[in-house]
mmJSON file of the N, C-alpha and C atoms, coordinates in Angstrom:
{"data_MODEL":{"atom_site":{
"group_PDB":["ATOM","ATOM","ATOM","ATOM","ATOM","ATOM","ATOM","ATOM","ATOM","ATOM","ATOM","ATOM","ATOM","ATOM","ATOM","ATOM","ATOM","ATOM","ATOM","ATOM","ATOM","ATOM","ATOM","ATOM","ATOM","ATOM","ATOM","ATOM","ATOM","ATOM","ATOM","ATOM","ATOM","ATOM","ATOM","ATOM","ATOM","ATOM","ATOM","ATOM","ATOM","ATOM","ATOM","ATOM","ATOM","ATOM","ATOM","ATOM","ATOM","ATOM","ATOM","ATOM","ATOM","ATOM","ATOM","ATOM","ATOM","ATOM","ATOM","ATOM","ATOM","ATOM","ATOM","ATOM","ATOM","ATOM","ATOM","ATOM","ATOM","ATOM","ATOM","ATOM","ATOM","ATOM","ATOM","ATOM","ATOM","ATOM","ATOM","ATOM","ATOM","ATOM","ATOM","ATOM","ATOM","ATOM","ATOM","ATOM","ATOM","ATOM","ATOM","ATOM","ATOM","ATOM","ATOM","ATOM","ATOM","ATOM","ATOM","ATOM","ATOM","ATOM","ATOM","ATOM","ATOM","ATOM","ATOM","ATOM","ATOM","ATOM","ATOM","ATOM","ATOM","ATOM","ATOM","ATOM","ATOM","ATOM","ATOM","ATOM","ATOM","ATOM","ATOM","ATOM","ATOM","ATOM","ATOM","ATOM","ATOM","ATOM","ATOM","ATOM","ATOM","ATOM","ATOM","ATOM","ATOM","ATOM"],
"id":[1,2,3,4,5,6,7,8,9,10,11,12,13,14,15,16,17,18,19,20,21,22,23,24,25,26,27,28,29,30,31,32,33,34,35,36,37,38,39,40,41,42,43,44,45,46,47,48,49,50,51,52,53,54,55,56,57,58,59,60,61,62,63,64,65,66,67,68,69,70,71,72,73,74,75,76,77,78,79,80,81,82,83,84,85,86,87,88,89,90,91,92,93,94,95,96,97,98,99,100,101,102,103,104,105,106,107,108,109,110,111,112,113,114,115,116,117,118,119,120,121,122,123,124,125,126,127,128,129,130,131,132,133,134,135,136,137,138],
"type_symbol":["N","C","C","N","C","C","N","C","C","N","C","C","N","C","C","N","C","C","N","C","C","N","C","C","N","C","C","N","C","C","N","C","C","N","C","C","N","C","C","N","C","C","N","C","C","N","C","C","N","C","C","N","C","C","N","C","C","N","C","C","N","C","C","N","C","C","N","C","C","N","C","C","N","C","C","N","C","C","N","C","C","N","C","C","N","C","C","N","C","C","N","C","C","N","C","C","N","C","C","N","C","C","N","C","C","N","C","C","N","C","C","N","C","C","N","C","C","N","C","C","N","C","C","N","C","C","N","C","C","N","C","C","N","C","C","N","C","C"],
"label_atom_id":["N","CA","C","N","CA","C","N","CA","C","N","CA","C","N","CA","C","N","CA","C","N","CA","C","N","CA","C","N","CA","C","N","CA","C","N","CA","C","N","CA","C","N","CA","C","N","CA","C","N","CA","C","N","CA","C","N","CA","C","N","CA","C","N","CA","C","N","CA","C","N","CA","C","N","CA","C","N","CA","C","N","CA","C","N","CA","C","N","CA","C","N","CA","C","N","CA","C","N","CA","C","N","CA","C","N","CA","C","N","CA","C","N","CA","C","N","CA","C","N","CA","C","N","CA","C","N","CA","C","N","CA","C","N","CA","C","N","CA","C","N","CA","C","N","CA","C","N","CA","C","N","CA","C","N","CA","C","N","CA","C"],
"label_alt_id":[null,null,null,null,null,null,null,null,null,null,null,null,null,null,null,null,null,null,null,null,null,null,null,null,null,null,null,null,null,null,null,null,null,null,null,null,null,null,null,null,null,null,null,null,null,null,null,null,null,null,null,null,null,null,null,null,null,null,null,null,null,null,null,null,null,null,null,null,null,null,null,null,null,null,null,null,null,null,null,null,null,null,null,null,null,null,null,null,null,null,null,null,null,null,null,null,null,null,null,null,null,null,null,null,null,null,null,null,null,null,null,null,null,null,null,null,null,null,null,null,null,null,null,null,null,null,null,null,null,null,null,null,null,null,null,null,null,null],
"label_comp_id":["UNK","UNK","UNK","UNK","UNK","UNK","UNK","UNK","UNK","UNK","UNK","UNK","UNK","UNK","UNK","UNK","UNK","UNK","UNK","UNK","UNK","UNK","UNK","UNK","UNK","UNK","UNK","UNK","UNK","UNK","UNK","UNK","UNK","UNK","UNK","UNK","UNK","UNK","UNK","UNK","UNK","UNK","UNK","UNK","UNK","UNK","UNK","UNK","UNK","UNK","UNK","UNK","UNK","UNK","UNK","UNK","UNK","UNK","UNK","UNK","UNK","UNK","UNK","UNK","UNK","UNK","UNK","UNK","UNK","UNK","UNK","UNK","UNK","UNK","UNK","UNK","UNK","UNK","UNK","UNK","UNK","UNK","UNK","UNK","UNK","UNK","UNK","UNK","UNK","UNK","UNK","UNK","UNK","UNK","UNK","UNK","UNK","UNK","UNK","UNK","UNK","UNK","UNK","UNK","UNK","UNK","UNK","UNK","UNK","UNK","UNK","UNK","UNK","UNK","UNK","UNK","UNK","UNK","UNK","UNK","UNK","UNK","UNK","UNK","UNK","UNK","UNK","UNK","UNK","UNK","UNK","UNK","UNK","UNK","UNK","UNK","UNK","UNK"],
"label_asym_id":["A","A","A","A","A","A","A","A","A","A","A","A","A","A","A","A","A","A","A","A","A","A","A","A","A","A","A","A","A","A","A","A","A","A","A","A","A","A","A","A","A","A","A","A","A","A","A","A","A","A","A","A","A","A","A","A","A","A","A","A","A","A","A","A","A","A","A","A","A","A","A","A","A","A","A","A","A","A","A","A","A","A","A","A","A","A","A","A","A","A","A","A","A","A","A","A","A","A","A","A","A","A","A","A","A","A","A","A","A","A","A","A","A","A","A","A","A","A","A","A","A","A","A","A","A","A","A","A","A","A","A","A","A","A","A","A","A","A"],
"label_entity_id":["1","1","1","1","1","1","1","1","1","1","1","1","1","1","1","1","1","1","1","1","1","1","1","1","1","1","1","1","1","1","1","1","1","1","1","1","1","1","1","1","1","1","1","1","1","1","1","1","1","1","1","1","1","1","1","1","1","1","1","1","1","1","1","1","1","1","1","1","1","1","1","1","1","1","1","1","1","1","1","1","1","1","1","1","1","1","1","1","1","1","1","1","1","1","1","1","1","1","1","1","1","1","1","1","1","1","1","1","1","1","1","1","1","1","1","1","1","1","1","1","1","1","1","1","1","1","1","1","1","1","1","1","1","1","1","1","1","1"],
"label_seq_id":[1,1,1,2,2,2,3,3,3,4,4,4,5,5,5,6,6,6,7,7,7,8,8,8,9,9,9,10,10,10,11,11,11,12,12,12,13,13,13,14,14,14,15,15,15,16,16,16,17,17,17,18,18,18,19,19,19,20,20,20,21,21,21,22,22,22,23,23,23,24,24,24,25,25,25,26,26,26,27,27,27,28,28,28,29,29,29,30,30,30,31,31,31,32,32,32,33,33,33,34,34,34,35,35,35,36,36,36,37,37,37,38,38,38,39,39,39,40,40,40,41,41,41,42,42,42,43,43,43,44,44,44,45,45,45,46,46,46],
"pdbx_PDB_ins_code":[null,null,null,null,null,null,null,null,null,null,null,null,null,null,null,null,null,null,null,null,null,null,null,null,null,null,null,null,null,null,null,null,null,null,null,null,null,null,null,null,null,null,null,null,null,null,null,null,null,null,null,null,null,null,null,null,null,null,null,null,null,null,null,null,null,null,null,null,null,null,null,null,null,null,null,null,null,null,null,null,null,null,null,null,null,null,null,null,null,null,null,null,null,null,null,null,null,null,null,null,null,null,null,null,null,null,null,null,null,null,null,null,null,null,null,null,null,null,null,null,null,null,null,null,null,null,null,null,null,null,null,null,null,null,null,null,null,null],
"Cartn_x":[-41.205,-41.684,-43.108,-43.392,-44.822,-45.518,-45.669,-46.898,-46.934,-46.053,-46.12,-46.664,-46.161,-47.184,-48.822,-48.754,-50.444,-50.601,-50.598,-50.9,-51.462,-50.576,-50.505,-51.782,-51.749,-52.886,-53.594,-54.065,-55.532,-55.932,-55.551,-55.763,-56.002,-55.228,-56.048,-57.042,-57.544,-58.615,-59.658,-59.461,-60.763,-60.796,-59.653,-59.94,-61.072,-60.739,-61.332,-62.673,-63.068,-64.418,-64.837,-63.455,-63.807,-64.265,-64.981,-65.298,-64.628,-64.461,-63.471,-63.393,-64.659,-64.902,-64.081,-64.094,-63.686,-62.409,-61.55,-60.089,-59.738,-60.389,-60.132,-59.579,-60.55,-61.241,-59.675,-59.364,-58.325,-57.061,-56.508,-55.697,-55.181,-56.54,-56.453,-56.233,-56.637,-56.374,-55.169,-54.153,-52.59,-52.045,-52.635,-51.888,-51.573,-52.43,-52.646,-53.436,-53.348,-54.375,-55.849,-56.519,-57.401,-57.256,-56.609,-56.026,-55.402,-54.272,-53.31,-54.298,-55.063,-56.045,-56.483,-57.083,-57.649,-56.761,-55.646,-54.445,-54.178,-54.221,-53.644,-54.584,-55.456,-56.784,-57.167,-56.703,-56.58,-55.86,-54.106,-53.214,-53.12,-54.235,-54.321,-55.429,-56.213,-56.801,-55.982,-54.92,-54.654,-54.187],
"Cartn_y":[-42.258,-43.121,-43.6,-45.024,-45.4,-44.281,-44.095,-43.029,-42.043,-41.286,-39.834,-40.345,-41.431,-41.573,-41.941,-42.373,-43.082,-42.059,-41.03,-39.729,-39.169,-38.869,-38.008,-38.562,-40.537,-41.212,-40.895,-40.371,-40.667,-39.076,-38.409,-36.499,-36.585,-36.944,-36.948,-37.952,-39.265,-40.445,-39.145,-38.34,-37.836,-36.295,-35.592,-35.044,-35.373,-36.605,-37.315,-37.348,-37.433,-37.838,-39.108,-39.889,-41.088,-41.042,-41.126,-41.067,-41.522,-41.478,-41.99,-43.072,-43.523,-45.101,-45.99,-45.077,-46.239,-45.788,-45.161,-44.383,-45.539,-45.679,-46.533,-47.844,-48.381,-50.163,-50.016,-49.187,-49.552,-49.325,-48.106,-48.463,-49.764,-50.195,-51.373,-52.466,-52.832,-53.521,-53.649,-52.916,-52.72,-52.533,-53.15,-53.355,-52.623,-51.431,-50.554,-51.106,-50.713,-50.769,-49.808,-50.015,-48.968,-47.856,-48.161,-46.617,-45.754,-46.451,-45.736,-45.202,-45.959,-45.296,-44.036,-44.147,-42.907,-42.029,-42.165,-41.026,-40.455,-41.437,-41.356,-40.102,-40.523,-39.511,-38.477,-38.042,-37.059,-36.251,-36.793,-35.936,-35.606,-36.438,-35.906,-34.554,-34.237,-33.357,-31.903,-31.908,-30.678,-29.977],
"Cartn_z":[-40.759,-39.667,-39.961,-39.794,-40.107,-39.193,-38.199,-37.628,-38.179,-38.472,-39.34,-41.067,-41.283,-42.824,-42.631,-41.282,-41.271,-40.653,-40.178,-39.967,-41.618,-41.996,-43.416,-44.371,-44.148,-45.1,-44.299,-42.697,-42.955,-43.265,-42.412,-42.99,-44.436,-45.606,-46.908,-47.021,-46.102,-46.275,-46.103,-44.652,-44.249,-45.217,-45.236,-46.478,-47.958,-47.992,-49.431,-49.192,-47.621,-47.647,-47.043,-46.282,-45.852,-44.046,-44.157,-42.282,-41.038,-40.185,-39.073,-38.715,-38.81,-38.883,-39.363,-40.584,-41.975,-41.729,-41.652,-41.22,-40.599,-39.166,-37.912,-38.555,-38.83,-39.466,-40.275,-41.568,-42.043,-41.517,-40.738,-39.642,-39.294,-38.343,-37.198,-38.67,-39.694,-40.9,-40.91,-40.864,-40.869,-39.513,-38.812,-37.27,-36.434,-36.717,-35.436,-34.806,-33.315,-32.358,-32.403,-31.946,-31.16,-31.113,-29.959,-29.581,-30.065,-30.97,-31.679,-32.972,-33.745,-34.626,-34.262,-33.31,-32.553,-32.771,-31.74,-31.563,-32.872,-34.054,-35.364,-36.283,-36.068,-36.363,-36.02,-34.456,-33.704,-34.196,-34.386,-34.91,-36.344,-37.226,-38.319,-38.61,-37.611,-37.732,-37.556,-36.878,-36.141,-37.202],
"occupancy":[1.0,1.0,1.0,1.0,1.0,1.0,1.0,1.0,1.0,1.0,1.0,1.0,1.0,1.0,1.0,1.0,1.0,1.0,1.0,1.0,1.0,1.0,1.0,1.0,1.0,1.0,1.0,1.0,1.0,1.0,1.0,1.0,1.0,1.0,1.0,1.0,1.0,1.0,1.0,1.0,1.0,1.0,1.0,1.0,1.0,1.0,1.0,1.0,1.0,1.0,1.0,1.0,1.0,1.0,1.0,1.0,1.0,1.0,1.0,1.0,1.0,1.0,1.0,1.0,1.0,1.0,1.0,1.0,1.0,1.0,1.0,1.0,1.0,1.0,1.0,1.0,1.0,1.0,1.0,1.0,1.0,1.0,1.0,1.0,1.0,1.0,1.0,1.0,1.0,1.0,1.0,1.0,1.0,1.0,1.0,1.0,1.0,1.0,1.0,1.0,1.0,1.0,1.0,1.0,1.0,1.0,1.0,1.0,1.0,1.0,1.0,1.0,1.0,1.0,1.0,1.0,1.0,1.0,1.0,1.0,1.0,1.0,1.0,1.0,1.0,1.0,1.0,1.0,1.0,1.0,1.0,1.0,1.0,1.0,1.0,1.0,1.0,1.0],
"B_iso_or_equiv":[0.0,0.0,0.0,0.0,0.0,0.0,0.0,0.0,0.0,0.0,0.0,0.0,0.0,0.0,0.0,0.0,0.0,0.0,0.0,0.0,0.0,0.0,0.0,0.0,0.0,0.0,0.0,0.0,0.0,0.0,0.0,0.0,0.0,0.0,0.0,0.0,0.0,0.0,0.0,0.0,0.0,0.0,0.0,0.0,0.0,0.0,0.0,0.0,0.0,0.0,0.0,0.0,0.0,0.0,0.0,0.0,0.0,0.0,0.0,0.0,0.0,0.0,0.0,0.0,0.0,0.0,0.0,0.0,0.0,0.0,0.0,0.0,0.0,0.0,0.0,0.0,0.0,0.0,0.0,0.0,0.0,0.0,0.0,0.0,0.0,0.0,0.0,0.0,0.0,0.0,0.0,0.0,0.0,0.0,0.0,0.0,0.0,0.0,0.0,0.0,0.0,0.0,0.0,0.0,0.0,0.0,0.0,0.0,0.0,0.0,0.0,0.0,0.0,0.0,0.0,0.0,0.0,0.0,0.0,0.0,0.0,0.0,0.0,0.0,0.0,0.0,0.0,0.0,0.0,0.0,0.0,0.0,0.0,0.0,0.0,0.0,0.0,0.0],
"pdbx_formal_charge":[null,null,null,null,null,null,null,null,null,null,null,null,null,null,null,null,null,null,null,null,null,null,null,null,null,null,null,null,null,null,null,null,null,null,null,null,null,null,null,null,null,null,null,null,null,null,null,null,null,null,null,null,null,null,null,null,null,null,null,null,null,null,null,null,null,null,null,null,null,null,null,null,null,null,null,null,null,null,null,null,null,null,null,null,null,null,null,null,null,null,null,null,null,null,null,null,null,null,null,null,null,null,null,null,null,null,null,null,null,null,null,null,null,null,null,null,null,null,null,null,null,null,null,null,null,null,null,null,null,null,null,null,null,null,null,null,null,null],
"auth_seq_id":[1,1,1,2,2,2,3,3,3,4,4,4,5,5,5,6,6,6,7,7,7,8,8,8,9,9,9,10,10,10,11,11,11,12,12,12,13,13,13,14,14,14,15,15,15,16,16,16,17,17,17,18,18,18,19,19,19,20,20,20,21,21,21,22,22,22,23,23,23,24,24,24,25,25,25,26,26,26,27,27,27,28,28,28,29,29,29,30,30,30,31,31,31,32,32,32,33,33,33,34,34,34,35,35,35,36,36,36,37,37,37,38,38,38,39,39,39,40,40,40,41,41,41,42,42,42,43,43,43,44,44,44,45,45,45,46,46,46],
"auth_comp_id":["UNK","UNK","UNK","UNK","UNK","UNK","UNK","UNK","UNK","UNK","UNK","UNK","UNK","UNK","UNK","UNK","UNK","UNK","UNK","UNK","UNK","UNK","UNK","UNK","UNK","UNK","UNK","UNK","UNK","UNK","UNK","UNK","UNK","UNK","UNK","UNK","UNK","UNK","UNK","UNK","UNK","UNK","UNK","UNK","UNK","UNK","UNK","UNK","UNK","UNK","UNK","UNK","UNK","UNK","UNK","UNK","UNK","UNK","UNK","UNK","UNK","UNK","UNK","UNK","UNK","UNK","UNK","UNK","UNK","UNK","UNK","UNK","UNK","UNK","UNK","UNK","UNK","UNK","UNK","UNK","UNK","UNK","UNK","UNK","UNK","UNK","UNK","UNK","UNK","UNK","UNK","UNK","UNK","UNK","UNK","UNK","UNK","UNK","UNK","UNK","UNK","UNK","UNK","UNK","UNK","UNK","UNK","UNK","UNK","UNK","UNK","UNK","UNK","UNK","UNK","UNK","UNK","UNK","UNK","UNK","UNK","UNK","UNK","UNK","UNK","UNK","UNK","UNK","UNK","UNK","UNK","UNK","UNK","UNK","UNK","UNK","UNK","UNK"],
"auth_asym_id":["A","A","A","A","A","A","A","A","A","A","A","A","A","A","A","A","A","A","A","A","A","A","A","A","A","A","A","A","A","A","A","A","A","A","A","A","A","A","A","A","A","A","A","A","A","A","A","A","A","A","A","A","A","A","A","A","A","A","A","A","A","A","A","A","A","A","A","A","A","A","A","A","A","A","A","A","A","A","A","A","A","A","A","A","A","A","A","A","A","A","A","A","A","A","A","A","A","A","A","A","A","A","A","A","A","A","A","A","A","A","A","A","A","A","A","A","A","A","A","A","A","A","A","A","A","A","A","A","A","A","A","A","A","A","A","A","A","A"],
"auth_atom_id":["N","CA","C","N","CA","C","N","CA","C","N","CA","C","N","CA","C","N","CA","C","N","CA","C","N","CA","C","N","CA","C","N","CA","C","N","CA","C","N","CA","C","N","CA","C","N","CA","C","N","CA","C","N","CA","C","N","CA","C","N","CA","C","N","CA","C","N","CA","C","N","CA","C","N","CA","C","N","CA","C","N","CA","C","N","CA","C","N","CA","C","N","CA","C","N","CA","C","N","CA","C","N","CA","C","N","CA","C","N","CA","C","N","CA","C","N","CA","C","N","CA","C","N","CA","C","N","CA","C","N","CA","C","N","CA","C","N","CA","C","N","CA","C","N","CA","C","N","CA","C","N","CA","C","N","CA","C","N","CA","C"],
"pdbx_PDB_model_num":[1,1,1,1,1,1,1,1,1,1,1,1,1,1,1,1,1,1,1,1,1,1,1,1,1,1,1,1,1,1,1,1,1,1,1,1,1,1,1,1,1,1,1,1,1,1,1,1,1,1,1,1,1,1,1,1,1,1,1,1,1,1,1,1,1,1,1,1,1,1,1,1,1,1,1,1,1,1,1,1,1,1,1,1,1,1,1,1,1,1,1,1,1,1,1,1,1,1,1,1,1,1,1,1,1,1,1,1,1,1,1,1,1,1,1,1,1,1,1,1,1,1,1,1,1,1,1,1,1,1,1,1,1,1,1,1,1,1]
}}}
């Protein structure tokens, strides 16, 4: 499912060292929302 892979990319983005910011920005780049970035980022931490 795209959310469970953009889950998975950003947990290794911020793994790598990329900041949330920059997580977000490329997200929303590929047609997430806002919010869903967020959410996306959230659930990649857990």
């Amino acid at each position: 499912e795209d959310r469970t892979a953009a889950i998975s990319w950003a947990k290794a983005a911020i793994d790598a060292g990329e900041s949330e910011e920059s997580v977000s920005m490329q997200l929303q780049s590929t047609g997430w929302s806002a919010s869903q970035s967020k959410a996306i980022i959230d659930l990649s931490k857990r």
